[in-house]
Each structure stands twice: as structure tokens, then as C-alpha cells.
N, C-alpha and C positions, 0 to 999 in steps of 0.2 A: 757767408750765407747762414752757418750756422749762428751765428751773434745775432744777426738780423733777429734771428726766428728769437733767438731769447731774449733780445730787449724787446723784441715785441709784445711775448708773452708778460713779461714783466711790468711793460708798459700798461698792460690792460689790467694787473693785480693790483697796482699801485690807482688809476681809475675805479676801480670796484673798490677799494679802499674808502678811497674819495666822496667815493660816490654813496654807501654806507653811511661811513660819520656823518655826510651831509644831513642825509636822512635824518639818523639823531640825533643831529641839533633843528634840524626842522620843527621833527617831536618833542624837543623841550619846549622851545617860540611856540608853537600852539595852547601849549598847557598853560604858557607865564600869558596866553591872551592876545586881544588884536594887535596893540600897540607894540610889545614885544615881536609879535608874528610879522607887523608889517617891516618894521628895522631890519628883523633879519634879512628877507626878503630885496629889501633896497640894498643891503648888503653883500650878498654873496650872490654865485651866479643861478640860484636855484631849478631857473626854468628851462636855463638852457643843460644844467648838468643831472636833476632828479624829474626836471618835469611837470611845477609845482608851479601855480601862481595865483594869485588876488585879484578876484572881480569885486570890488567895492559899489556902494553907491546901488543896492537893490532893495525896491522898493517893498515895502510889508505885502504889498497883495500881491506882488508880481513873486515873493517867496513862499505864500501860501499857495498859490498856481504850481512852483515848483515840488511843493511839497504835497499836496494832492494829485501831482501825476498832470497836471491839464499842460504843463509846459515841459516837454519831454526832449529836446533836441535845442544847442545851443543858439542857434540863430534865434526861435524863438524868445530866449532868453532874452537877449542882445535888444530885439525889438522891443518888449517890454518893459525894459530897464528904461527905452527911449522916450513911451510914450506915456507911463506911470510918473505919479510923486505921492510923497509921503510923508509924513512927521515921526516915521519911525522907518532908519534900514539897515539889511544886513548886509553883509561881505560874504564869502566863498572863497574858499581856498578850493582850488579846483587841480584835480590830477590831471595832466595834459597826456595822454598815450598818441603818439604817430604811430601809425602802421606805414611803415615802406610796402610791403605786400601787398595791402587791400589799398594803400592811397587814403585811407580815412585818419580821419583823427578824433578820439573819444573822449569826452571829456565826464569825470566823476567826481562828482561833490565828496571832499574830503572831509571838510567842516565849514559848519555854517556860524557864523557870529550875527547878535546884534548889537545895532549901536545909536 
């Protein structure tokens, strides 16, 4: 019983571990830019382990709407990705938060690229 409890605990230091480094290698791939940022991303499990992921493919005006506030909640996003186009767009690296508590899930523009 006691072992339990301390590979448990153990278990969960070496995931915080994990889960950290990930982080700062996330923070590198950002800096080195999109191309960089999207590899990592294809690469490690990041969405499922920090929370992190890449909406590509959004349009100039539909991130002008985001960025003056007119497109405030995801879904909207989603639709105006759908029904915009453009000769210039950005990508979003977006922080994914689940609430088990509230049943919501929040999403925060982390950085925005364009391309």
C-alpha cells in the first residue's frame, strides 16, 4: 500500500517533469516560428499532454474581427474560418483549458502568425 502511494506520487513528479520541458520546447518552436512551431507539434503529443494546438488556415478579416473583439467565443471562429477567404492568413496557436468542474472548455490565443 505504501509503494503504491510512492510510485504514485513519483509518477506524477516525473509527468510534471514531462510536462514542463514540454512547455520549453514548445517556447523554443514558437520563437524559431511557424514552420518550426508546426513540426514540433506534429511531433510530440502536445495537445494531449500541455494543451496546446494549431488552427491554421484563418482568414485576414476573420483575424481582424478576432482581434477587435467582434469574434469572442470559438465556435464563432470555426464559422468564419468557414465562410471567409483571403490572400493573406494567419494560424493560432491556441491554449486548450478543459474544466472537468464547470464541463467548459476555454480556449486562449497564445500567438498568432501570419502567413
Amino acid at each position: 500500500m505504501v509503494a503504491d502511494v510512492i510510485a504514485t506520487q513519483e509518477a506524477h513528479k516525473i509527468m510534471n517533469d514531462v510536462r514542463e520541458y514540454n512547455k520549453l520546447l514548445l517556447e523554443n518552436a514558437k520563437i524559431q516560428g511557424l514552420s518550426k512551431l508546426r513540426l514540433f507539434l506534429d511531433t510530440t503529443r502536445t495537445n494531449k499532454l500541455i494543451g496546446f494546438r494549431l488552427i491554421e488556415n484563418i482568414p485576414h478579416k476573420t483575424h481582424c474581427k478576432v482581434m477587435s473583439g467582434q469574434i469572442k467565443v470559438f465556435s464563432e471562429l470555426e464559422q468564419s474560418i468557414r465562410e471567409e477567404s483571403s490572400d493573406k492568413y494567419y494560424a493560432y496557436l491556441l491554449q486548450v483549458i478543459d474544466n472537468p468542474d464547470t464541463e467548459r472548455i476555454t480556449y486562449i490565443i497564445d500567438s498568432a502568425y501570419d502567413y
